[in-house]
Backbone as XML, in Angstrom:
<?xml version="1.0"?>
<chain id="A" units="angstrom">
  <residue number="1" name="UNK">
    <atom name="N" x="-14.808" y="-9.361" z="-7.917"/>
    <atom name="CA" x="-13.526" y="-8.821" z="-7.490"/>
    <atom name="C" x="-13.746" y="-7.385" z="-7.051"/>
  </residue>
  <residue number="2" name="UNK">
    <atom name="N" x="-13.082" y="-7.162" z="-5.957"/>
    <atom name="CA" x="-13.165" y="-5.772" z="-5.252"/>
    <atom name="C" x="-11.800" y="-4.809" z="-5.169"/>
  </residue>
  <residue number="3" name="UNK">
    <atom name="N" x="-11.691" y="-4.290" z="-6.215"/>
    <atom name="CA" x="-10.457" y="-3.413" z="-5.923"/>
    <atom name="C" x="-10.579" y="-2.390" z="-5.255"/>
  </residue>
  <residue number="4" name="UNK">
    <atom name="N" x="-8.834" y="-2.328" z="-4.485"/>
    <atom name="CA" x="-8.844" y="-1.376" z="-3.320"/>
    <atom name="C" x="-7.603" y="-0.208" z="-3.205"/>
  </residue>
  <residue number="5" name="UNK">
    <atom name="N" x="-7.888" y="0.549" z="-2.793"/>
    <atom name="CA" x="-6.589" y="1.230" z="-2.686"/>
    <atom name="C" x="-6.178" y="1.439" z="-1.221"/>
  </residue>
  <residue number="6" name="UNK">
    <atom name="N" x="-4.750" y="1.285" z="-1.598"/>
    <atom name="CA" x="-4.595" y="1.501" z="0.211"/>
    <atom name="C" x="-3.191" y="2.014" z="0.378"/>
  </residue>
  <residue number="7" name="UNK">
    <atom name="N" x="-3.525" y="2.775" z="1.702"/>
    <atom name="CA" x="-2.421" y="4.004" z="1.544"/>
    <atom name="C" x="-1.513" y="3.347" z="2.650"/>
  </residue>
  <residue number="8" name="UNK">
    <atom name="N" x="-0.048" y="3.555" z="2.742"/>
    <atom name="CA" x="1.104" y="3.623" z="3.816"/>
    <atom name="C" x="1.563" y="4.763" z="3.865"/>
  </residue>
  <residue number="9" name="UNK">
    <atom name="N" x="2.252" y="5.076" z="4.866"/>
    <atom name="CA" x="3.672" y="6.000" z="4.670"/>
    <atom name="C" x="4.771" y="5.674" z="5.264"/>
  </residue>
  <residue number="10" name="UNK">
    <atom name="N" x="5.801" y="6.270" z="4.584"/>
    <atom name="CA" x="6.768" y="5.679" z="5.011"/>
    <atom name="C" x="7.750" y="6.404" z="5.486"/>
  </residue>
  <residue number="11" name="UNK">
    <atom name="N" x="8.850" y="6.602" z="6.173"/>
    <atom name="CA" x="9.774" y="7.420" z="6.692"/>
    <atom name="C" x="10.668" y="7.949" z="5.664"/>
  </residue>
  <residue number="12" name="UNK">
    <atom name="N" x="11.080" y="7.151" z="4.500"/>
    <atom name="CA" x="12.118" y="8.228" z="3.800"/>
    <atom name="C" x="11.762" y="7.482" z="2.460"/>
  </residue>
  <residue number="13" name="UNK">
    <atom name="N" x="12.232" y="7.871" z="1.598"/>
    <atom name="CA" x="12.171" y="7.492" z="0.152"/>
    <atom name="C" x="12.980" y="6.058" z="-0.189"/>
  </residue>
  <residue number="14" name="UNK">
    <atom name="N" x="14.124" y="5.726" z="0.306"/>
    <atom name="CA" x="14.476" y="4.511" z="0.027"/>
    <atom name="C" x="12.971" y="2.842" z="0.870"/>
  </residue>
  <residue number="15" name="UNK">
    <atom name="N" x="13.105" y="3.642" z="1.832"/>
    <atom name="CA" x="12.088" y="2.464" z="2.669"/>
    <atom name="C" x="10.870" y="2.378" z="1.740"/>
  </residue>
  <residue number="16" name="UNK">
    <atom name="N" x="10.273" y="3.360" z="1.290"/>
    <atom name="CA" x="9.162" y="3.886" z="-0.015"/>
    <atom name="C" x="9.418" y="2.701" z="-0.542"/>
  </residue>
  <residue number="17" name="UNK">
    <atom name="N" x="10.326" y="2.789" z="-1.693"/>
    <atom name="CA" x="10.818" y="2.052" z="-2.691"/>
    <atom name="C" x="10.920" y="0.494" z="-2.292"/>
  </residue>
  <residue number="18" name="UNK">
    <atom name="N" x="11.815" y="0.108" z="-1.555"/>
    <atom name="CA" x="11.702" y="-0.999" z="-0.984"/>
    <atom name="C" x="10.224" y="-1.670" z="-1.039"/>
  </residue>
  <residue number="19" name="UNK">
    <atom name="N" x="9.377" y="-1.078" z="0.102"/>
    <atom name="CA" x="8.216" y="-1.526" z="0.305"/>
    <atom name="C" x="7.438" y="-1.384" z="-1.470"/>
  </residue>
  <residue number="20" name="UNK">
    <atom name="N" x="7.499" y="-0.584" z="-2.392"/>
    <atom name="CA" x="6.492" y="-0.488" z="-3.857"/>
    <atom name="C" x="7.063" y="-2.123" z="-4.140"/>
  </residue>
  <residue number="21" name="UNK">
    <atom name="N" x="8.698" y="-1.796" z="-4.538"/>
    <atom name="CA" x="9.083" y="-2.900" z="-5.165"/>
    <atom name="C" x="8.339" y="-4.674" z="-4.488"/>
  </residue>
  <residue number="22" name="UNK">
    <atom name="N" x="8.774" y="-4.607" z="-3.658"/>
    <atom name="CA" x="8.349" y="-5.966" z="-2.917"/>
    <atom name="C" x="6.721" y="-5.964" z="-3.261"/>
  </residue>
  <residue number="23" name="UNK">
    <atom name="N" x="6.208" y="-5.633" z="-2.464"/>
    <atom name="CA" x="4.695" y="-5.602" z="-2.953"/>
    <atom name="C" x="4.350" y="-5.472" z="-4.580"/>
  </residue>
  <residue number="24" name="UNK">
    <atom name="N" x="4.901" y="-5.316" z="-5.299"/>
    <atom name="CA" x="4.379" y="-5.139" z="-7.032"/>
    <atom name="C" x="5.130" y="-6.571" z="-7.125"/>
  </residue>
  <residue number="25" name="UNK">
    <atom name="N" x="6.247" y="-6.538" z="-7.053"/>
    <atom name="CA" x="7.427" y="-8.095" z="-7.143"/>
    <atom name="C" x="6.858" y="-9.262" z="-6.251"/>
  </residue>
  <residue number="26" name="UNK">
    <atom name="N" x="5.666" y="-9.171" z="-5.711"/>
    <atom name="CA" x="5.367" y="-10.406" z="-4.819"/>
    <atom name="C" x="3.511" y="-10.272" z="-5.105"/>
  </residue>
  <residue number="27" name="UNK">
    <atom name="N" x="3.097" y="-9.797" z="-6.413"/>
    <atom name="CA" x="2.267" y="-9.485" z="-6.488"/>
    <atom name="C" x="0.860" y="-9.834" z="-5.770"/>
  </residue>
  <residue number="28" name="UNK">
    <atom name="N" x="1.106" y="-8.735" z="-4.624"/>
    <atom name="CA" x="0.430" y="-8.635" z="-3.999"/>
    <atom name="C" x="-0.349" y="-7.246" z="-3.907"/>
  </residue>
  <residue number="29" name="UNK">
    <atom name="N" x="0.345" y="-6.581" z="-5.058"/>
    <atom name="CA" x="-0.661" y="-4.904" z="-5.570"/>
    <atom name="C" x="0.184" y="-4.889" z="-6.807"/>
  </residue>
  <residue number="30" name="UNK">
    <atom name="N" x="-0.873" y="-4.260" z="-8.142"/>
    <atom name="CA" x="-0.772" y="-4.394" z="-9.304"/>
    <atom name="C" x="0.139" y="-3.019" z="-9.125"/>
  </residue>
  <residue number="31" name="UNK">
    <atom name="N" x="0.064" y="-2.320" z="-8.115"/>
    <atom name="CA" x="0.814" y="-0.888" z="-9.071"/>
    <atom name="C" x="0.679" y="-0.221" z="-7.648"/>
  </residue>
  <residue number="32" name="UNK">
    <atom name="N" x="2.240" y="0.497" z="-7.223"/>
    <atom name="CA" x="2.334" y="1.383" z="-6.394"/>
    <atom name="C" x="2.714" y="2.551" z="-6.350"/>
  </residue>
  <residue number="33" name="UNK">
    <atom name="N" x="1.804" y="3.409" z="-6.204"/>
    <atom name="CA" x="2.218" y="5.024" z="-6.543"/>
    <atom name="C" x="3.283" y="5.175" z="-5.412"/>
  </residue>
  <residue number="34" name="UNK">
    <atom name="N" x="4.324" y="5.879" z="-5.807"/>
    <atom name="CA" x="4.779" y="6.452" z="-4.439"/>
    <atom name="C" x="5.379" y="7.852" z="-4.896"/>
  </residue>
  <residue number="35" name="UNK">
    <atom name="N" x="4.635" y="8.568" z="-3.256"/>
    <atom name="CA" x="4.278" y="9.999" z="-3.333"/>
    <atom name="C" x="5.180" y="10.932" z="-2.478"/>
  </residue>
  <residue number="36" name="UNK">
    <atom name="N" x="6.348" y="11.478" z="-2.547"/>
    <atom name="CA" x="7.465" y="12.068" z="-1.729"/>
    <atom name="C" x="6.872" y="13.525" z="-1.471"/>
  </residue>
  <residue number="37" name="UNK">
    <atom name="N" x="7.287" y="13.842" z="-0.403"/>
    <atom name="CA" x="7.222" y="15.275" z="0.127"/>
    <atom name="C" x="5.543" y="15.568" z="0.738"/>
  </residue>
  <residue number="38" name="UNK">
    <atom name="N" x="5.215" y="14.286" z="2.031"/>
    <atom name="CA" x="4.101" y="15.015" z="2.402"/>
    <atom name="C" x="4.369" y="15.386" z="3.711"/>
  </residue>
  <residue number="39" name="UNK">
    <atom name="N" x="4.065" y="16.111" z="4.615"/>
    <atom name="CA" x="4.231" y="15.776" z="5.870"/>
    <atom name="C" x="3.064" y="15.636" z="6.848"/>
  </residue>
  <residue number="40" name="UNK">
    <atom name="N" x="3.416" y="14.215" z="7.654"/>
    <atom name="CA" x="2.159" y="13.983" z="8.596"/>
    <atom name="C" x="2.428" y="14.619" z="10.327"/>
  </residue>
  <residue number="41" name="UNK">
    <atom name="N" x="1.138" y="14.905" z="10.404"/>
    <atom name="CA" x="1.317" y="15.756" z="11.661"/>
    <atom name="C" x="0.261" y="14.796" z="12.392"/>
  </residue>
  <residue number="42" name="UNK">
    <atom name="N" x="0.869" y="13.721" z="13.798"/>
    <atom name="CA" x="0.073" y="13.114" z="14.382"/>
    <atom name="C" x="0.077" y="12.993" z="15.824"/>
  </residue>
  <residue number="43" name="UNK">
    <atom name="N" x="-0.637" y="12.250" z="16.768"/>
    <atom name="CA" x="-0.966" y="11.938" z="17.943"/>
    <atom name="C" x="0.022" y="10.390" z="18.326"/>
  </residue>
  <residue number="44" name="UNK">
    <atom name="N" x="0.966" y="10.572" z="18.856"/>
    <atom name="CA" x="1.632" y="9.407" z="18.958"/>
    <atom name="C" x="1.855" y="9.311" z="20.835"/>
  </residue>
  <residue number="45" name="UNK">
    <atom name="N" x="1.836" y="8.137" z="21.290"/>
    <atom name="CA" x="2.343" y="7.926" z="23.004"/>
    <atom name="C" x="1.902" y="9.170" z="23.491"/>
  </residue>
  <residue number="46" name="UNK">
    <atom name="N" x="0.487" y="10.055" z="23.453"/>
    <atom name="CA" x="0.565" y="11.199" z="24.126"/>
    <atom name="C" x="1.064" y="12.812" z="23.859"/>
  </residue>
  <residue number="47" name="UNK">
    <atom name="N" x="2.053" y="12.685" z="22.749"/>
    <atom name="CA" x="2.363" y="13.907" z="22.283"/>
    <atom name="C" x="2.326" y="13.915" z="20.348"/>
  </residue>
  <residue number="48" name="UNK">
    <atom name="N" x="2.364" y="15.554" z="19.866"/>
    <atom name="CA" x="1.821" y="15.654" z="18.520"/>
    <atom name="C" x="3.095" y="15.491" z="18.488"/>
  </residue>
  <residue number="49" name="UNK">
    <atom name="N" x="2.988" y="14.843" z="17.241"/>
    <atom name="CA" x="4.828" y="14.975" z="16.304"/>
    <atom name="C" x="4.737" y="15.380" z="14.620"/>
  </residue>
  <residue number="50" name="UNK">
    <atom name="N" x="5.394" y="15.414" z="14.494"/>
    <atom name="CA" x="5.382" y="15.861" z="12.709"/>
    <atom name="C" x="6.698" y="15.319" z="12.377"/>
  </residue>
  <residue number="51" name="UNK">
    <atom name="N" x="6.617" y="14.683" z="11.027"/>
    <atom name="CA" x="6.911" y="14.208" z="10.659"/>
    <atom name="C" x="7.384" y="13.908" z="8.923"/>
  </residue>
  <residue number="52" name="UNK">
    <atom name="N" x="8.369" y="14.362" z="8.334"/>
    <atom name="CA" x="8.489" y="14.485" z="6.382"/>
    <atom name="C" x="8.388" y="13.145" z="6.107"/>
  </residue>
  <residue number="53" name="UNK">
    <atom name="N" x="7.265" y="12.389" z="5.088"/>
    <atom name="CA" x="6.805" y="11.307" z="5.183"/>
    <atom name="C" x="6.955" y="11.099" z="3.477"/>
  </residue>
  <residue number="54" name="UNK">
    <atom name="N" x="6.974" y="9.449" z="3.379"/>
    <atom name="CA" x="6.930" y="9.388" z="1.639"/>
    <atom name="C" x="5.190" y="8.639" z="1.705"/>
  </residue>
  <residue number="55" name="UNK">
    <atom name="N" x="4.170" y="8.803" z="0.663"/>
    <atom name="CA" x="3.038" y="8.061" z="0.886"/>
    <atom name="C" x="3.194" y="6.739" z="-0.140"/>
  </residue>
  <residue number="56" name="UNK">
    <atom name="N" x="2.683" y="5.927" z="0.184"/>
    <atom name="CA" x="2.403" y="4.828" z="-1.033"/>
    <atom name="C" x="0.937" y="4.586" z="-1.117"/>
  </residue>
  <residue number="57" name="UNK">
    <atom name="N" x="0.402" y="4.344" z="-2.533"/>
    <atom name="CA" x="-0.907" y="4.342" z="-3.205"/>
    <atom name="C" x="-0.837" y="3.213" z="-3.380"/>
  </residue>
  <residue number="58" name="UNK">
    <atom name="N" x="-1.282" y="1.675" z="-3.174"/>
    <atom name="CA" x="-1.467" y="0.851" z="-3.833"/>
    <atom name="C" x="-2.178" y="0.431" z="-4.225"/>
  </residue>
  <residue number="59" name="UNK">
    <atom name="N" x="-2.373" y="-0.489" z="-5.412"/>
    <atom name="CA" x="-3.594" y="-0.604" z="-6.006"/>
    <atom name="C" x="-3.790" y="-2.526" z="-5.726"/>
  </residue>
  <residue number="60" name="UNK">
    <atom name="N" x="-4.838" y="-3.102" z="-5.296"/>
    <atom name="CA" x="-5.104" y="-4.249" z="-5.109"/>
    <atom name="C" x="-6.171" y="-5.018" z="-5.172"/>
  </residue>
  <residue number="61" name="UNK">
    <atom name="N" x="-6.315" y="-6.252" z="-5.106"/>
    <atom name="CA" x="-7.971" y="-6.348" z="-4.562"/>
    <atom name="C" x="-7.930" y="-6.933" z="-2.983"/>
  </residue>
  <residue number="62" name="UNK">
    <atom name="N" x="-9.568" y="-6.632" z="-2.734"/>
    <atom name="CA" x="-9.544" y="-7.205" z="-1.215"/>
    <atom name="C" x="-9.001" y="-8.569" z="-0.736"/>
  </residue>
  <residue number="63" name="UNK">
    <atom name="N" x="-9.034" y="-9.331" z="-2.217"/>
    <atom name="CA" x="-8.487" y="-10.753" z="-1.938"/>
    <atom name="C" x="-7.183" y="-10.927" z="-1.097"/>
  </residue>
  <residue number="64" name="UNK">
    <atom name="N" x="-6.162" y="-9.582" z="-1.274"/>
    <atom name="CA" x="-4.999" y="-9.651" z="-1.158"/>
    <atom name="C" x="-4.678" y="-8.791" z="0.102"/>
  </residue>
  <residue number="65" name="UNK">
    <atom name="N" x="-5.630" y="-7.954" z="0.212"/>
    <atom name="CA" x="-5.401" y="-6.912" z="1.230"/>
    <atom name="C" x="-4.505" y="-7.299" z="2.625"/>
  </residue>
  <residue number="66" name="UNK">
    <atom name="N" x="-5.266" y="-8.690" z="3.461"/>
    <atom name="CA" x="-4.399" y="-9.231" z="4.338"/>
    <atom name="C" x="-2.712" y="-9.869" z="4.313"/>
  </residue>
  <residue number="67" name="UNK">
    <atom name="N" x="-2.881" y="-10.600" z="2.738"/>
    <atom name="CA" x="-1.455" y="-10.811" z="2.667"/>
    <atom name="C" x="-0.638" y="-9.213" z="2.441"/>
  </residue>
  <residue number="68" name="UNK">
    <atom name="N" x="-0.899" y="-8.118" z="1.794"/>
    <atom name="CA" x="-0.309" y="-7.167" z="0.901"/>
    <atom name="C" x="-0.036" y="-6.499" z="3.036"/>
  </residue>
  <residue number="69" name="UNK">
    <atom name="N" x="-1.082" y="-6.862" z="3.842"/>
    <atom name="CA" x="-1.024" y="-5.903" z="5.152"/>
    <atom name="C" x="0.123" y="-6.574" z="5.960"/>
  </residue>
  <residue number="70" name="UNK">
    <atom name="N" x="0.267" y="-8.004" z="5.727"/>
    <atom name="CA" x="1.218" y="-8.813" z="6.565"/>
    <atom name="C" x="2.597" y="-8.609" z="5.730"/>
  </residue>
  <residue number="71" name="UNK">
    <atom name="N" x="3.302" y="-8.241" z="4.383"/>
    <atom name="CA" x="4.478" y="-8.020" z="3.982"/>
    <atom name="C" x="4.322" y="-6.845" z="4.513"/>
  </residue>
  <residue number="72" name="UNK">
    <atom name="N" x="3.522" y="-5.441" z="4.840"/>
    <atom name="CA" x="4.182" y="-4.122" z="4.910"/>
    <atom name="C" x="4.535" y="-4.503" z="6.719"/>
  </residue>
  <residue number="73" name="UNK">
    <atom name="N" x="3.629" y="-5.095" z="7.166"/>
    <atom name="CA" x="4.049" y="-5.180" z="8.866"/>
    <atom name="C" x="5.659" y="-5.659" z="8.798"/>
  </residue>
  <residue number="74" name="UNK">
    <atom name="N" x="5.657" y="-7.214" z="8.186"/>
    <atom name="CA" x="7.341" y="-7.370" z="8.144"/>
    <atom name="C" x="8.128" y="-6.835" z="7.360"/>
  </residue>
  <residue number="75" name="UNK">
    <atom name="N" x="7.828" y="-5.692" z="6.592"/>
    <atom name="CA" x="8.838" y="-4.928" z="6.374"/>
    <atom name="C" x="9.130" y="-3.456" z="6.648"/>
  </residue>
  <residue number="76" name="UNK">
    <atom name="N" x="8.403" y="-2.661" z="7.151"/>
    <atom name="CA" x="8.428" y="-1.565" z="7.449"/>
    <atom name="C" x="8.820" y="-1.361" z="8.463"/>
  </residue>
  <residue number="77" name="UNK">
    <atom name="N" x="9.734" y="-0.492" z="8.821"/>
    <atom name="CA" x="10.542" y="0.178" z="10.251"/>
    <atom name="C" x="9.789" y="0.602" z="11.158"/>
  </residue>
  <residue number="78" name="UNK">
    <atom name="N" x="8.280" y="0.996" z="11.487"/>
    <atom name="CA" x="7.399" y="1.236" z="12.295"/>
    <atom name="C" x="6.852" y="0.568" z="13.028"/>
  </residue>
  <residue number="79" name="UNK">
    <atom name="N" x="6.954" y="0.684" z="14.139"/>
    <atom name="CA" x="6.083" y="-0.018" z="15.281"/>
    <atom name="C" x="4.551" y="-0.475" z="15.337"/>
  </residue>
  <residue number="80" name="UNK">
    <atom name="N" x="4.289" y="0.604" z="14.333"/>
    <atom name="CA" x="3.071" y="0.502" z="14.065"/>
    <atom name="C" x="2.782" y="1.166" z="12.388"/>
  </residue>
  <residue number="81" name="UNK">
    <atom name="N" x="2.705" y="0.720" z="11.621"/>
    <atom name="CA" x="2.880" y="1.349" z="10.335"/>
    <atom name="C" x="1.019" y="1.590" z="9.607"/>
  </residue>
  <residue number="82" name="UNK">
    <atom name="N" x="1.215" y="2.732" z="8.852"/>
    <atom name="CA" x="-0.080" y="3.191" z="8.539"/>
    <atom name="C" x="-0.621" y="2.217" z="7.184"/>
  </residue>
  <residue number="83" name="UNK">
    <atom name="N" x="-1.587" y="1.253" z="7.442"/>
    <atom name="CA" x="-2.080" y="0.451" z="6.437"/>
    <atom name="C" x="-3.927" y="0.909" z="6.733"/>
  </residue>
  <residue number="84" name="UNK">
    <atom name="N" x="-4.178" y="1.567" z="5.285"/>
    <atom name="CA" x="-5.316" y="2.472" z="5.435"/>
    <atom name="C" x="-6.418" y="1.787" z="4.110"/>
  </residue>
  <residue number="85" name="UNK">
    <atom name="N" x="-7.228" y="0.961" z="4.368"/>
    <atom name="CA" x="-7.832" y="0.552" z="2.829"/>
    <atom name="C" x="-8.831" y="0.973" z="2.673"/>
  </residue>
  <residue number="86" name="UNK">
    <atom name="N" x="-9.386" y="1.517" z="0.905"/>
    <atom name="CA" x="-10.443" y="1.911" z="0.783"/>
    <atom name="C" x="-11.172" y="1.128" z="-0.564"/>
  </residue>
  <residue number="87" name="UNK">
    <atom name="N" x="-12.188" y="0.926" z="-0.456"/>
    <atom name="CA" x="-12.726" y="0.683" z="-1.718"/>
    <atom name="C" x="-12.695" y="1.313" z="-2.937"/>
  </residue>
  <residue number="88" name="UNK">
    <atom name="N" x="-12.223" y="0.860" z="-4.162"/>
    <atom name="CA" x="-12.186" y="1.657" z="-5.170"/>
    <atom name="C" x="-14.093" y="1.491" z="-5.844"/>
  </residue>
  <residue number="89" name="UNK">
    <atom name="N" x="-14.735" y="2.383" z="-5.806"/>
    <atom name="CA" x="-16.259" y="1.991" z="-6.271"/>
    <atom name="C" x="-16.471" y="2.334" z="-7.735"/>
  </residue>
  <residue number="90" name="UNK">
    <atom name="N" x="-15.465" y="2.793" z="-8.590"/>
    <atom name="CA" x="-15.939" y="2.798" z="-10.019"/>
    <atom name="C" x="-14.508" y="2.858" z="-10.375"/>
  </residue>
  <residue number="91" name="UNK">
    <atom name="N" x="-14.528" y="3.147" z="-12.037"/>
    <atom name="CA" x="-13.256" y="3.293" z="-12.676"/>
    <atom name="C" x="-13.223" y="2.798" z="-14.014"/>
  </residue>
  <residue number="92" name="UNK">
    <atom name="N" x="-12.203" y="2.797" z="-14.826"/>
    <atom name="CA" x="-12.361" y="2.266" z="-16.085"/>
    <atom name="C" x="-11.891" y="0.748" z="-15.914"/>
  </residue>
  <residue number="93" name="UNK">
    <atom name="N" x="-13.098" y="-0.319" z="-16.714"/>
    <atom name="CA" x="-13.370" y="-1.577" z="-16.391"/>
    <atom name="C" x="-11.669" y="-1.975" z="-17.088"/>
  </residue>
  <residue number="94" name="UNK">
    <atom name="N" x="-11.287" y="-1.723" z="-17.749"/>
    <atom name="CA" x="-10.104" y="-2.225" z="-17.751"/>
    <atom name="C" x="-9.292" y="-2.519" z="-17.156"/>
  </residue>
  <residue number="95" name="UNK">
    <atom name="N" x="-8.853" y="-0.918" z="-16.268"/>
    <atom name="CA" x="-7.506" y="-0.986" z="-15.316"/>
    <atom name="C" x="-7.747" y="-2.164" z="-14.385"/>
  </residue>
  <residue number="96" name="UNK">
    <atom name="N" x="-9.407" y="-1.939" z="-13.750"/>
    <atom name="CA" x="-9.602" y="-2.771" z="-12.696"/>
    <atom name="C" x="-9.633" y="-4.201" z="-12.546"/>
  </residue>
  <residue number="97" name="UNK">
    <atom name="N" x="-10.320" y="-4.850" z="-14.517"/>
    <atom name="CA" x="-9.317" y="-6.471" z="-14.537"/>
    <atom name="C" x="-7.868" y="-6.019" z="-14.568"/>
  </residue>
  <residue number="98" name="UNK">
    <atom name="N" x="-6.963" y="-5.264" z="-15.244"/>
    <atom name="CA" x="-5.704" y="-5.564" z="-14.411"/>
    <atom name="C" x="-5.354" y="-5.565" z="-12.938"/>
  </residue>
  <residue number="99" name="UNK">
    <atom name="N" x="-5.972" y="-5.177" z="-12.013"/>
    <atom name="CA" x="-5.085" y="-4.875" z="-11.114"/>
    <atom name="C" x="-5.252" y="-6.724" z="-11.069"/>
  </residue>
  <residue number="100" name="UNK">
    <atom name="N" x="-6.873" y="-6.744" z="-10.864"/>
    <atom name="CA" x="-7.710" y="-8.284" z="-10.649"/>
    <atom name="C" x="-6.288" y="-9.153" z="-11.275"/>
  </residue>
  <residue number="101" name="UNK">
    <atom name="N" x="-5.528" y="-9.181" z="-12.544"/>
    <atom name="CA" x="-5.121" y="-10.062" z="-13.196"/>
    <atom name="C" x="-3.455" y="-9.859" z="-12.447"/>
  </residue>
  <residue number="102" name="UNK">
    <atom name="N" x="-3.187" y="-8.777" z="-12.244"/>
    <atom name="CA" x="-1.618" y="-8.598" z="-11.801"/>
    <atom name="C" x="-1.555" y="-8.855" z="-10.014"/>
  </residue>
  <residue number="103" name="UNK">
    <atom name="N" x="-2.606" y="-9.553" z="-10.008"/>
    <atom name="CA" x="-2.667" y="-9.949" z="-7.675"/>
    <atom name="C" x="-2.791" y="-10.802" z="-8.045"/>
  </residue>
  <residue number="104" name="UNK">
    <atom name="N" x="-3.184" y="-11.872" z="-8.895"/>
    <atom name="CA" x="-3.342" y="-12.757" z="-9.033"/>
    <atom name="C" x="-2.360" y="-14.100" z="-8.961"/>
  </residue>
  <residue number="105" name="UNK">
    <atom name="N" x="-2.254" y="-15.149" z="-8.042"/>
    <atom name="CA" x="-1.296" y="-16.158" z="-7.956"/>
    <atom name="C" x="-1.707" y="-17.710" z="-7.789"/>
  </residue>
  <residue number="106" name="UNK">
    <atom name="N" x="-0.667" y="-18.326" z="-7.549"/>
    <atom name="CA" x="-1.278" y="-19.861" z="-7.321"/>
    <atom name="C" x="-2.117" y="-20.155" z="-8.235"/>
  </residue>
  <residue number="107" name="UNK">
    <atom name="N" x="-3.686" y="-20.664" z="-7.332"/>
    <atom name="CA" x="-4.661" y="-21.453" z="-7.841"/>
    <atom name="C" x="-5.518" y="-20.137" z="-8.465"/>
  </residue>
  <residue number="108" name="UNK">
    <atom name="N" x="-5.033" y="-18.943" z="-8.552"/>
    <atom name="CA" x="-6.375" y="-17.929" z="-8.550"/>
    <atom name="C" x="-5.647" y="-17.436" z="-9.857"/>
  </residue>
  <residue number="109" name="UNK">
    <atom name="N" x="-4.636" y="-18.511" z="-10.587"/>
    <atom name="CA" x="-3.680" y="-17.619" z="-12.006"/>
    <atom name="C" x="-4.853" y="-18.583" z="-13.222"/>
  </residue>
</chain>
């Protein structure tokens, strides 16, 4: 099992929430940080924009990564929404069977 973390952002704090809840409630990430007050400054259609952004941390394994990437596409207000994954490469062996045990569904319970 490969746990991952993977970052979104989101436009305001309710959409935040929305998106933690669903994803923890459809366990498809054991646990979603969500992080208010960052602001992203980016390259969009040609011009910089900036932007007051909420972040989300989620915690998952790779097993899930594609389903956890296909609920934030249908639910997030962005045309293009920021789904960023990284490998988690160490940690305490515990948390990481939970996340393993809280993504877990179907045939993989």
């Amino acid at each position: 099992m490969t746990a991952i973390a993977c970052f979104c952002t989101c436009p305001d704090a309710g959409t935040a929430r929305r998106l933690a809840e669903a994803l923890v409630g459809e366990r498809l990430a054991a646990c979603v940080n969500v992080l208010p007050g960052i602001t992203s400054v980016y390259r969009w259609q040609g011009a910089v924009e900036r932007a007051d952004e909420v972040l989300l941390l989620a915690k998952t394994t790779k097993a899930r990564l594609a389903a956890l990437t296909e609920r934030i596409i249908a639910l997030h207000p962005h045309e293009l929404p920021e789904v960023i994954a990284v490998d988690i490469d160490g940690g305490l062996p515990g948390y990481l069977a939970w996340i393993a045990d809280e993504t877990r569904t179907g045939a993989d319970a």
